[in-house]
C-alpha positions as MATLAB code, in Angstrom:
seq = 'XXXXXXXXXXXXXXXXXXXXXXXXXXXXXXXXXXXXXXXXXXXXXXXXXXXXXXXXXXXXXXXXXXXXXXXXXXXXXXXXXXXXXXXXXXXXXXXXXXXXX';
ca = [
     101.985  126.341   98.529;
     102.962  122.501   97.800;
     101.719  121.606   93.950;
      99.287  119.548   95.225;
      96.636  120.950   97.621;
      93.542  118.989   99.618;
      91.273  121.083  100.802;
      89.661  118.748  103.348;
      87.819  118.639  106.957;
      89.079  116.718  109.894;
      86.082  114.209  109.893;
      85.524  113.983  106.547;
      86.000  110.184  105.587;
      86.392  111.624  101.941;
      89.075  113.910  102.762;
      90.704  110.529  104.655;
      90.326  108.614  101.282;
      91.994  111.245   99.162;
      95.288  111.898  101.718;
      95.227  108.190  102.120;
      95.599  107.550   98.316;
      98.049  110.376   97.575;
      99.862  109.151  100.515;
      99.665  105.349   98.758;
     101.451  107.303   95.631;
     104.288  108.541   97.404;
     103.731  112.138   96.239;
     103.901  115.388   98.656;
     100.877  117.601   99.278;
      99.580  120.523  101.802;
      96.489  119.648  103.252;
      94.470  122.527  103.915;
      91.708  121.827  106.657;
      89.398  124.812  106.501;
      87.863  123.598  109.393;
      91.294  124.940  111.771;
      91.627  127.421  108.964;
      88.227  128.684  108.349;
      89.865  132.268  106.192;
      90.994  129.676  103.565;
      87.590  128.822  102.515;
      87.195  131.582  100.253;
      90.350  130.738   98.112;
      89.230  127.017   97.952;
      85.656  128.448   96.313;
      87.274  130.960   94.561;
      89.988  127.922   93.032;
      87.299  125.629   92.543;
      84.912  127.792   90.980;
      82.306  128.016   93.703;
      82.290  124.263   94.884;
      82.243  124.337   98.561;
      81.986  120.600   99.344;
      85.266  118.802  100.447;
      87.852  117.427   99.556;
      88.952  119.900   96.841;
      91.920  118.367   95.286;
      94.211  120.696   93.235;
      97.220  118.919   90.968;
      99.098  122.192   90.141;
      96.731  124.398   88.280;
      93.815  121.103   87.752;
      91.133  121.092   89.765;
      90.586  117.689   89.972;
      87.383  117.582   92.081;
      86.556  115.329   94.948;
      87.555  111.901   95.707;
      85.542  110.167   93.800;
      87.028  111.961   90.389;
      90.775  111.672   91.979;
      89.677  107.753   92.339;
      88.290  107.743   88.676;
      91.679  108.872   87.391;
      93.745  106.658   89.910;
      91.691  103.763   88.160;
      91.603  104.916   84.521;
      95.812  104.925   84.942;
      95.863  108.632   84.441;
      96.551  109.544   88.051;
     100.473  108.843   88.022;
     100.997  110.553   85.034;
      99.206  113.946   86.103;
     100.997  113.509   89.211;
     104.697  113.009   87.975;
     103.304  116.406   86.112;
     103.819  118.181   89.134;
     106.269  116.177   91.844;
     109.574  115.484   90.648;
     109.988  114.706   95.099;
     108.072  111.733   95.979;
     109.605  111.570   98.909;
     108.899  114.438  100.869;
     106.452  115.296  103.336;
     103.482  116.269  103.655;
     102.027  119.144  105.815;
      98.910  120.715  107.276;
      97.763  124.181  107.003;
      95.726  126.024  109.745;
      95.142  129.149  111.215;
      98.211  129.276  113.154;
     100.071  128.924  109.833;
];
């Protein structure tokens, strides 16, 4: 499991927001669409303490929340720093996790 982990949903424009702006940092994340991989939807409530709406966004062991709270922190200036907390590779790839994983 990458240190950063999206739990998102294929059409979600939320999820697309949150990828996009991780993406826009440079850092490497899995991506876990629980839509192809339906059995990970119970660890994404069980890591997020029963939230079931999506994206999920995990930065090591902090649940950051949704988009809209990963935006808040990207605009507050705290978002690199929690980030470098976790990626010493900003360069690497990211990946998708489904059933077939």
């Amino acid at each position: 499991m990458s240190a950063i982990t999206v739990y998102s949903k294929g059409w979600c424009p939320y999820c697309m927001a949150a990828r996009a702006l991780l993406e826009d940092k440079g850092v490497a994340f899995e991506t876990v669409d629980i839509g192809q991989a339906p059995e990970r939807r119970g660890e994404m409530l069980e890591r997020a303490s029963g939230r079931s709406t999506v994206p999920q966004i995990f930065v090591g062991d902090t649940h950051v929340g949704g988009f809209d709270e990963l935006n808040a922190l990207d605009r507050a200036g705290r978002l690199d720093a929690l980030l470098a907390s976790v990626s010493s590779d900003t360069t690497s790839t990211n990946t998708e996790s489904t059933s077939d994983d």
